[in-house]
N, C-alpha and C positions, 0 to 999 in steps of 0.2 A: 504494500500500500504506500503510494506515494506522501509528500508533506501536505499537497492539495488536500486528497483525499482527507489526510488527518484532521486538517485544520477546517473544514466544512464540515466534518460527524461530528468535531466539539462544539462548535456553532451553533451546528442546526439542534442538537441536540443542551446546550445553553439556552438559544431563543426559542423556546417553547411557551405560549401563551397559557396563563391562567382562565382568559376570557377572549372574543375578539367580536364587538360588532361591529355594527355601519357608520356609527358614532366616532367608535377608534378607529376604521378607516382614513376618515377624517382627519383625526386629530396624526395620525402617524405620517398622510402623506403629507403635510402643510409641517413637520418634522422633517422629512426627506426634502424638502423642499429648501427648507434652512440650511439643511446641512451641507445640499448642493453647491449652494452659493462660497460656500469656501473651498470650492475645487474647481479644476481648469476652463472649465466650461458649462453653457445649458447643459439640464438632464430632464428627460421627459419622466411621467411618474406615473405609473399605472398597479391598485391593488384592488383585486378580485376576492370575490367570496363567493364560495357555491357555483362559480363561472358564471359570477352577475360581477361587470364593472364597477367599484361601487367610489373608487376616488380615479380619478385621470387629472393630468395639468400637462401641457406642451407650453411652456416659456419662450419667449421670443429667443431665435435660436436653433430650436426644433423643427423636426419635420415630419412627415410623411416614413420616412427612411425611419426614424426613431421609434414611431406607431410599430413598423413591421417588425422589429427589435424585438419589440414590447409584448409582441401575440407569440414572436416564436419562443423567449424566455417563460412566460407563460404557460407553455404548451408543453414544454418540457417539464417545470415544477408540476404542474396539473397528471403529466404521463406518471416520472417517477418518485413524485413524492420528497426529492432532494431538491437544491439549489442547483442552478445551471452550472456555475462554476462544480461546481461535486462532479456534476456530469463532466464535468471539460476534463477534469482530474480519473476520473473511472477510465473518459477515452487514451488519456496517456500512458496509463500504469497497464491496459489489455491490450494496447497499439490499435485497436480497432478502429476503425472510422464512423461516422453518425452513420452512413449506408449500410453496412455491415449488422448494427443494432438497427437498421430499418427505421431510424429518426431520420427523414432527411432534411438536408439545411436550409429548406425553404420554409420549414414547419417547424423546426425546433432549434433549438439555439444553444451549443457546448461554448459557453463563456459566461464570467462573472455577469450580472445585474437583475437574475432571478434569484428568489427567496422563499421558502412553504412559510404560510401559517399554517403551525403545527399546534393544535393543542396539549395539553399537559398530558393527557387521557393517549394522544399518540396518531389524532387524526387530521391528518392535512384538509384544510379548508377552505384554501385561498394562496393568491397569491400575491407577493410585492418585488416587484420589476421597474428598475431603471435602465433608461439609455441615454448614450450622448457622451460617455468618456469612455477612456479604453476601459476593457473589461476589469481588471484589478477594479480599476476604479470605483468603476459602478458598482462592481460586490463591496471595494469598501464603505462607497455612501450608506448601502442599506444596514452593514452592520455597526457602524456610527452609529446614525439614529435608532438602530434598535438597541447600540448602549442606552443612550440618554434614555430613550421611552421606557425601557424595564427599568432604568434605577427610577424617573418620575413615577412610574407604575408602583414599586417598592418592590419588586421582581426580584430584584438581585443582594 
């Protein structure tokens, strides 16, 4: 198992929600949003629940290009239940290609800026997905803000 892989099972399994509604959709991406603003560039933000949209923002910046980012990171947390990045790391450590696991690159996305909502209980229910910086990046927007939001939660 490679350090990717390591360092995405301690995560995923660190940011586990106590609770998650439509309410903290809100409140976490308007979080991701801040936290954006202190790295290189716009990031589009999009977090799902039950595969209902339920927060989206494109900042001037964005595009089109970043939406499609957004459905394929998406698409993967929603398939495997991990963050994209995990995925990019599982592809390295078996040398396989997205073809090969039959994710292909038009529909899923092996790079940081997908994230599960996973609850405590162990059931992924959503997703939170940025684009618009290289991918380190974008995974580490999201796991910022999910520092700050579990310590204001008292999570942590």
């Amino acid at each position: 198992m490679n350090e990717k892989m390591k360092l995405c099972m301690e995560q995923e399994n660190r940011f586990q929600f106590c609770s998650f509604s439509q309410n903290d959709a809100k409140d976490l991406g308007d979080m991701l949003y801040q936290t954006s603003l202190s790295h290189s560039g716009p990031v589009a933000i999009e977090i799902t629940l039950n595969h209902l949209v339920i927060y989206r923002f494109f900042p001037d910046g964005t595009n089109r290009n970043n939406e499609l980012w957004l459905r394929a990171k998406a698409n993967t947390v929603e398939m495997l239940g991990i963050s994209s990045f995990h995925f990019a790391g599982q592809l390295e450590d078996s040398g396989e290609t997205q073809e090969e696991k039959r994710m292909p690159r038009d529909t899923y996305a092996a790079c940081g800026g997908g994230f599960p909502i996973r609850l405590k209980e162990g059931a992924v229910i959503g997703s939170i997905c940025v684009s618009g910086l290289p991918d380190w990046e974008d995974h580490q927007v999201i796991i910022e803000t999910l520092e700050a939001y579990f310590k204001k939660k008292g999570w942590v």
